[in-house]
HTML snippet that shows the backbone in 3Dmol.js (N, CA, C, O; Angstrom):
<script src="https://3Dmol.org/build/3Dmol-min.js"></script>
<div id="view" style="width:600px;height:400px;position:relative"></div>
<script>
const pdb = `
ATOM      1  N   UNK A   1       0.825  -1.196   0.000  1.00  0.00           N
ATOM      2  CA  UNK A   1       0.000   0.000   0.000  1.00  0.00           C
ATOM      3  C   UNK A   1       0.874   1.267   0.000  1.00  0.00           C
ATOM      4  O   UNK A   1       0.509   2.184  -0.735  1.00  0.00           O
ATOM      5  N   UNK A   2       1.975   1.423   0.732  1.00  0.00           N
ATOM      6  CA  UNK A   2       2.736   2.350   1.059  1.00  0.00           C
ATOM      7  C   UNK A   2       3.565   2.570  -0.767  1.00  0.00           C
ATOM      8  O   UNK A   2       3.757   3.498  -1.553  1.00  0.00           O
ATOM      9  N   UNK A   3       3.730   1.645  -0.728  1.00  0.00           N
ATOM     10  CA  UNK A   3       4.230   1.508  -2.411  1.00  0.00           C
ATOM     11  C   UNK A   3       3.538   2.230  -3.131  1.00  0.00           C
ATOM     12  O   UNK A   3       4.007   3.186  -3.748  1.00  0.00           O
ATOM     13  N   UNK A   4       2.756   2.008  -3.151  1.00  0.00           N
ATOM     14  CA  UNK A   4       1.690   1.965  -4.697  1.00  0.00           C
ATOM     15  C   UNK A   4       1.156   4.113  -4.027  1.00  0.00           C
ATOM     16  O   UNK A   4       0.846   4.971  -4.853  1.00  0.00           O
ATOM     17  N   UNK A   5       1.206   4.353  -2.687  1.00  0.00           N
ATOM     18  CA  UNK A   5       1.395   5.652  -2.658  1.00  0.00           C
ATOM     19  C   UNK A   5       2.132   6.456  -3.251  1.00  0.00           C
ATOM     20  O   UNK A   5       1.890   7.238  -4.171  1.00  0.00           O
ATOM     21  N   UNK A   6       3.560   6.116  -2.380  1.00  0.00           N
ATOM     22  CA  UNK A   6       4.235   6.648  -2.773  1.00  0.00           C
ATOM     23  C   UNK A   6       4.532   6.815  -4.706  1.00  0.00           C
ATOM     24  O   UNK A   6       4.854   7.967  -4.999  1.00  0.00           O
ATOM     25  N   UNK A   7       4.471   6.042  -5.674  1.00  0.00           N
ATOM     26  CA  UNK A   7       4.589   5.837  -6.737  1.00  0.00           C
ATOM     27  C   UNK A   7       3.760   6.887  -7.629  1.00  0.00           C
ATOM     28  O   UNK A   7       3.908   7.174  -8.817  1.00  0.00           O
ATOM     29  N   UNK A   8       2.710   7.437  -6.549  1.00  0.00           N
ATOM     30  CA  UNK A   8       1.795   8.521  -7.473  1.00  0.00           C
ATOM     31  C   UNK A   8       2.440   9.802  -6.955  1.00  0.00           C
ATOM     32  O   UNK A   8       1.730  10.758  -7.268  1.00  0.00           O
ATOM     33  N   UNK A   9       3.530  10.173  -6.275  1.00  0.00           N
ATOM     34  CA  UNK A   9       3.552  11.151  -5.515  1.00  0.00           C
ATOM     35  C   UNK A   9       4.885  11.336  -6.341  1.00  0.00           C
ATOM     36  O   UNK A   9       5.196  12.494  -6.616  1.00  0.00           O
ATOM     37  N   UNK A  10       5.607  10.428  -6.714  1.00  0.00           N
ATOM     38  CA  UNK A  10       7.247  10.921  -7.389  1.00  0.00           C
ATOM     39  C   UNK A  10       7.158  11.711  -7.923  1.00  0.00           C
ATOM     40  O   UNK A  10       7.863  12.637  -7.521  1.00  0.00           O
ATOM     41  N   UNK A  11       6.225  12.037  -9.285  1.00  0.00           N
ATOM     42  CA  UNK A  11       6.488  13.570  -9.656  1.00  0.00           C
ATOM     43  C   UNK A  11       6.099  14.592  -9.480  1.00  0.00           C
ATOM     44  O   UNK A  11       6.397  15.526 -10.224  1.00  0.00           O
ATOM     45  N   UNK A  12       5.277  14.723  -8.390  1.00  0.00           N
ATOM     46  CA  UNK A  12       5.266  15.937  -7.352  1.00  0.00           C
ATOM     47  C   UNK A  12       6.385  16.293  -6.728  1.00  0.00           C
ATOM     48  O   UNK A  12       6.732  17.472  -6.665  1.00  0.00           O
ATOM     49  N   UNK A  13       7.212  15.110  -6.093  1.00  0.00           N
ATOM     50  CA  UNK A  13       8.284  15.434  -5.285  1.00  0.00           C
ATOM     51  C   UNK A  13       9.423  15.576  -6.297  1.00  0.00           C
ATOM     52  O   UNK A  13      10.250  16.469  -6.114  1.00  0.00           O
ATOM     53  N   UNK A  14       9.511  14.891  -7.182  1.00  0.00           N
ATOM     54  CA  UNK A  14      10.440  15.723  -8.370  1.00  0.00           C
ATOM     55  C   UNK A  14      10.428  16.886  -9.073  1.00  0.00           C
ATOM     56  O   UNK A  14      11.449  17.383  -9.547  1.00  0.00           O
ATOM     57  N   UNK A  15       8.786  17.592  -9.221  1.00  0.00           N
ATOM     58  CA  UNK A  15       8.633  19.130  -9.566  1.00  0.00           C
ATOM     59  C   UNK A  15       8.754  19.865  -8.154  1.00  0.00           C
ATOM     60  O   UNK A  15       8.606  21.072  -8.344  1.00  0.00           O
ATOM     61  N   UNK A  16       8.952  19.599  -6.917  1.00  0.00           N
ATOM     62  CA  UNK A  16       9.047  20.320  -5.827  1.00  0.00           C
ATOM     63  C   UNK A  16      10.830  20.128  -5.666  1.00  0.00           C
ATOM     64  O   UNK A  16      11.671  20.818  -6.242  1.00  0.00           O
ATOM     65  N   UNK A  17      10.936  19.663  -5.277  1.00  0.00           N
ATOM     66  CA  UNK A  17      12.779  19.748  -5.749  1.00  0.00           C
ATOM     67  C   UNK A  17      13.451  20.011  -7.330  1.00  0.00           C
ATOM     68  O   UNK A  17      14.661  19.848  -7.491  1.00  0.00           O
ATOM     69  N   UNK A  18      12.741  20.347  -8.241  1.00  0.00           N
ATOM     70  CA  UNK A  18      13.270  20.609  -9.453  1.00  0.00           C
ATOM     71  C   UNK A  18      14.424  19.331  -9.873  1.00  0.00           C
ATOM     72  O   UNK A  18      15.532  19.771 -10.182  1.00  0.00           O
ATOM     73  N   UNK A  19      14.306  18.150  -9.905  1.00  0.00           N
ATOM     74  CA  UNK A  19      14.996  17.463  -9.658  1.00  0.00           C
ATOM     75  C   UNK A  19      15.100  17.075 -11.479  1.00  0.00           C
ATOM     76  O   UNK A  19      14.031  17.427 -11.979  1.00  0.00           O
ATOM     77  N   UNK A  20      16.017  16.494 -12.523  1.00  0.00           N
ATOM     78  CA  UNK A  20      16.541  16.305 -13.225  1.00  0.00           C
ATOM     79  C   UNK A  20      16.375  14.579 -13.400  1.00  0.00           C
ATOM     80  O   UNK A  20      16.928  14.068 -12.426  1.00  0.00           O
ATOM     81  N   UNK A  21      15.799  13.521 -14.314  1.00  0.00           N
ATOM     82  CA  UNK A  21      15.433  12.949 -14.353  1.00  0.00           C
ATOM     83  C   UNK A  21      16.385  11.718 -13.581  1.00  0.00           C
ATOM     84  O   UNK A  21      15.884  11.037 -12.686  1.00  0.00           O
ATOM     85  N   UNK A  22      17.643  11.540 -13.979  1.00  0.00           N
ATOM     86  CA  UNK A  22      18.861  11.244 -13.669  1.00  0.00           C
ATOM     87  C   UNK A  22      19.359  11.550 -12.282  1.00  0.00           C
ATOM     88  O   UNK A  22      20.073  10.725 -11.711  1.00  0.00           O
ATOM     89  N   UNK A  23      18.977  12.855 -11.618  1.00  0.00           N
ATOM     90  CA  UNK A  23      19.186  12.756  -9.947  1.00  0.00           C
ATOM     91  C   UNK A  23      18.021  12.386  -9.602  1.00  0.00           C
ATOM     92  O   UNK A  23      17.990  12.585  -8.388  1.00  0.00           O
ATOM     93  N   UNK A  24      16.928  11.920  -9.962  1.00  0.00           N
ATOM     94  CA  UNK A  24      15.408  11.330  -9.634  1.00  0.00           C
ATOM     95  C   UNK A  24      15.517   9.690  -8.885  1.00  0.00           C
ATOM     96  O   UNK A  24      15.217   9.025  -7.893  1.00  0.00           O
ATOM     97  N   UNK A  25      16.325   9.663 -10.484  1.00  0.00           N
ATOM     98  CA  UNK A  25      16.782   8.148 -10.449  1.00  0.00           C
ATOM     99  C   UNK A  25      17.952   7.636  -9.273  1.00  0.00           C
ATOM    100  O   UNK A  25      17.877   6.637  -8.558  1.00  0.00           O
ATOM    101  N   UNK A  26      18.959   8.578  -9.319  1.00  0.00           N
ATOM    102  CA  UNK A  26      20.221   8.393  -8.107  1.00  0.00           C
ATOM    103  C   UNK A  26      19.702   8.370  -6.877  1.00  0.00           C
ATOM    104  O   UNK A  26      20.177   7.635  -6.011  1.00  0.00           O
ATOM    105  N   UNK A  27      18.376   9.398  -6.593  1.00  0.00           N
ATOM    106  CA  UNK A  27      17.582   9.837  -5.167  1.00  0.00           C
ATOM    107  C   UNK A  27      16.916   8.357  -4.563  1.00  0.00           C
ATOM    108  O   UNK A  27      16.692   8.092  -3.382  1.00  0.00           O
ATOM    109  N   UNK A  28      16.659   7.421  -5.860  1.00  0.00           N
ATOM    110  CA  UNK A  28      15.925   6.268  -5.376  1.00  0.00           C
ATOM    111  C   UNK A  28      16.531   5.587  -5.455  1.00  0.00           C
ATOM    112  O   UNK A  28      16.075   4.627  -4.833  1.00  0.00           O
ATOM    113  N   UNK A  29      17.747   5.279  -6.021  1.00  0.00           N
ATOM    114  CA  UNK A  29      18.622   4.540  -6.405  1.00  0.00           C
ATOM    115  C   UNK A  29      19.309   4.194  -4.458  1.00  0.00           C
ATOM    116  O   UNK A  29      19.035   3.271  -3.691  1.00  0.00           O
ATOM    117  N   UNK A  30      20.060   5.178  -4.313  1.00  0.00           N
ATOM    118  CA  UNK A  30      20.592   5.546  -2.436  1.00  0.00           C
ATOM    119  C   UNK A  30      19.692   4.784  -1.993  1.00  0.00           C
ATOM    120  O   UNK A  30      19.829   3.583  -1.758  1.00  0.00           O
ATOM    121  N   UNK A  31      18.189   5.786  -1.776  1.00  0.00           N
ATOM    122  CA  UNK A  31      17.305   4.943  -0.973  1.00  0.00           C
ATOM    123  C   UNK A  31      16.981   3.529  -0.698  1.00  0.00           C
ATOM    124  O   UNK A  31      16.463   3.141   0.349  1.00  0.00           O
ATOM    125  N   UNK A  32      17.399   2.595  -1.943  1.00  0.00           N
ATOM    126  CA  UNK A  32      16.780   1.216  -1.887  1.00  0.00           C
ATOM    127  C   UNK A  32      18.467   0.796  -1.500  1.00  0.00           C
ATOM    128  O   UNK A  32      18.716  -0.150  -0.753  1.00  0.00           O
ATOM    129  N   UNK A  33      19.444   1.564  -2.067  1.00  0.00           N
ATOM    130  CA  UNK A  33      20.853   1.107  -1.728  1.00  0.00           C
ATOM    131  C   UNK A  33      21.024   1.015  -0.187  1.00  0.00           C
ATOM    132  O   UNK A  33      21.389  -0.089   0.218  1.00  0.00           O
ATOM    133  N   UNK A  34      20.779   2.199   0.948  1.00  0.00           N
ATOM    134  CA  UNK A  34      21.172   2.088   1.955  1.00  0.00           C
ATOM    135  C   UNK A  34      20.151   1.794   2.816  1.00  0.00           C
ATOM    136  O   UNK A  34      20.290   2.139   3.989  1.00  0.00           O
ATOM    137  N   UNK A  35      18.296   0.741   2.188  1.00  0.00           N
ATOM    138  CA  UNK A  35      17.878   0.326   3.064  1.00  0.00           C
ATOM    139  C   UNK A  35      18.394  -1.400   3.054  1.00  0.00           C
ATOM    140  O   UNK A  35      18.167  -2.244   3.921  1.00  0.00           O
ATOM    141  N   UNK A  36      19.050  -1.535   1.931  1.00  0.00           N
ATOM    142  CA  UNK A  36      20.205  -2.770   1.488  1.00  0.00           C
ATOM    143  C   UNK A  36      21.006  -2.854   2.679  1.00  0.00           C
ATOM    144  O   UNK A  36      20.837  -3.587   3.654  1.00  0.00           O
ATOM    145  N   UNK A  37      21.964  -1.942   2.447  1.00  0.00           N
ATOM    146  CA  UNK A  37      22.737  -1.405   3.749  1.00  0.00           C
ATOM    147  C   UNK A  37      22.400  -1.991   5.054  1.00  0.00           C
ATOM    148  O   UNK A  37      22.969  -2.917   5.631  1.00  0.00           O
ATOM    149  N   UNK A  38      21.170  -1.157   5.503  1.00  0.00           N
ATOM    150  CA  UNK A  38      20.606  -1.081   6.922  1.00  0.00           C
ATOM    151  C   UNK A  38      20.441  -2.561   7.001  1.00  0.00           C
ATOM    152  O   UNK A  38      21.003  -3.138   7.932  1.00  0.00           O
ATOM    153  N   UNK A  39      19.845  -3.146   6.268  1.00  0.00           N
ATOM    154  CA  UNK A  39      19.210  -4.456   6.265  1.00  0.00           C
ATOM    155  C   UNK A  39      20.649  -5.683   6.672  1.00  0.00           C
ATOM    156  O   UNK A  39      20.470  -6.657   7.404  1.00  0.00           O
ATOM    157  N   UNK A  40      21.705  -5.422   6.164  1.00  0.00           N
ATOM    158  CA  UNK A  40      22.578  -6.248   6.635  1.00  0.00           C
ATOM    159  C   UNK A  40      23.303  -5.975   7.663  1.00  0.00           C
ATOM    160  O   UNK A  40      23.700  -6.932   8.327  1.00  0.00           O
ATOM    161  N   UNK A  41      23.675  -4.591   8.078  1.00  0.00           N
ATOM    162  CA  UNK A  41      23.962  -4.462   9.197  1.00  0.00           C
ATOM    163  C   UNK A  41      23.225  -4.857  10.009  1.00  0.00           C
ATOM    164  O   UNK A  41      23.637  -5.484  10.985  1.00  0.00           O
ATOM    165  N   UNK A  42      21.972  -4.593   9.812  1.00  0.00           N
ATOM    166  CA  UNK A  42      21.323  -4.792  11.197  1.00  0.00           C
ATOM    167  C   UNK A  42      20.995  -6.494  11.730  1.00  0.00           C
ATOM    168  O   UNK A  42      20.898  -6.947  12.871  1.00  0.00           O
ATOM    169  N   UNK A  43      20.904  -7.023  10.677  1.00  0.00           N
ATOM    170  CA  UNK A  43      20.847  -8.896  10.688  1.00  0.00           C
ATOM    171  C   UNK A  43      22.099  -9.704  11.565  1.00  0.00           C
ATOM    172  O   UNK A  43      22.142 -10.918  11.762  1.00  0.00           O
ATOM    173  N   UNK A  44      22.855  -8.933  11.918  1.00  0.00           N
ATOM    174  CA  UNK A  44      23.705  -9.404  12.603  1.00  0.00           C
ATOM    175  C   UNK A  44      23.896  -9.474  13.578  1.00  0.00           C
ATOM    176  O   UNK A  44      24.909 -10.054  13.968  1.00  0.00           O
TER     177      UNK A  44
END
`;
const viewer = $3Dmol.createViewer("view");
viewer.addModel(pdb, "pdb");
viewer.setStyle({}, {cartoon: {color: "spectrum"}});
viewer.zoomTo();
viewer.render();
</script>
């Protein structure tokens, strides 16, 4: 559910940060990278 929110809201939050399609992509890119991250640190 939280998904399928958020997914209608990206290009709002990309015309509110003026964001460039390519730092759109890097912005979500991090995000899923360092909940990767979190996820193995924290399993230990």
């Amino acid at each position: 559910m939280m998904y399928a929110s958020w997914g209608v809201h990206v290009p709002t939050v990309r015309d509110k940060f003026a964001l460039s399609p390519g730092m759109l992509s890097f912005a979500l890119l991090a995000v899923a990278g360092s909940s990767i991250f979190a996820m193995l640190t924290t399993g230990s």
